[in-house]
N, C-alpha and C positions, 0 to 999 in steps of 0.2 A: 633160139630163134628170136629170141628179142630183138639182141643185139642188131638183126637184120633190120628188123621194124624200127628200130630209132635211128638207124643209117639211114633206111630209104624215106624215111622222117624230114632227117635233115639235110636229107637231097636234097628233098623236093621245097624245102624251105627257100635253100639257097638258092634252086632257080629261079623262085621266084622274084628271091631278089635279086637277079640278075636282070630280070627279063624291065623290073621298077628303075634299076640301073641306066637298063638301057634307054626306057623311055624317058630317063633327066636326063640324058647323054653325060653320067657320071661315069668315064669307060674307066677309069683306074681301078675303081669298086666292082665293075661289071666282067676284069678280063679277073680278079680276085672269087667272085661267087662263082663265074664260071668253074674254075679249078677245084673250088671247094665241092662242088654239088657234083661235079664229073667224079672229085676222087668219094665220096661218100657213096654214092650210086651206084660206081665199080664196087666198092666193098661190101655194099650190101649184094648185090648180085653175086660177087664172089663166096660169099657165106653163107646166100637162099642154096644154090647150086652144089656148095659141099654135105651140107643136111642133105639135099635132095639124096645126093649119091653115098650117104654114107646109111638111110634108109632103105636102100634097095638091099 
């Protein structure tokens, strides 16, 4: 379950710099954090979700 938590960690980091991104209108940086914080946020959702069902 870690694993989860330091994924959705560093989601939530990257959107944030995405979002810092966006308000310098640096978009090369911003279409980059997008991609990152989307693919860590699926994998952490994908790994809360397999715990969940491998618990039942």
């Amino acid at each position: 379950m870690r694993h989860c938590y330091v994924r959705f960690t560093l989601g939530l980091t990257f959107i944030a710099c995405l979002i810092f991104s966006l308000v310098t209108m640096n978009l090369p940086f911003a279409a980059l954090y997008l991609a990152l914080g989307i693919g860590f946020l699926s994998s952490a959702y994908a790994l809360w979700k397999k715990d969940r069902d491998e618990r039942r």
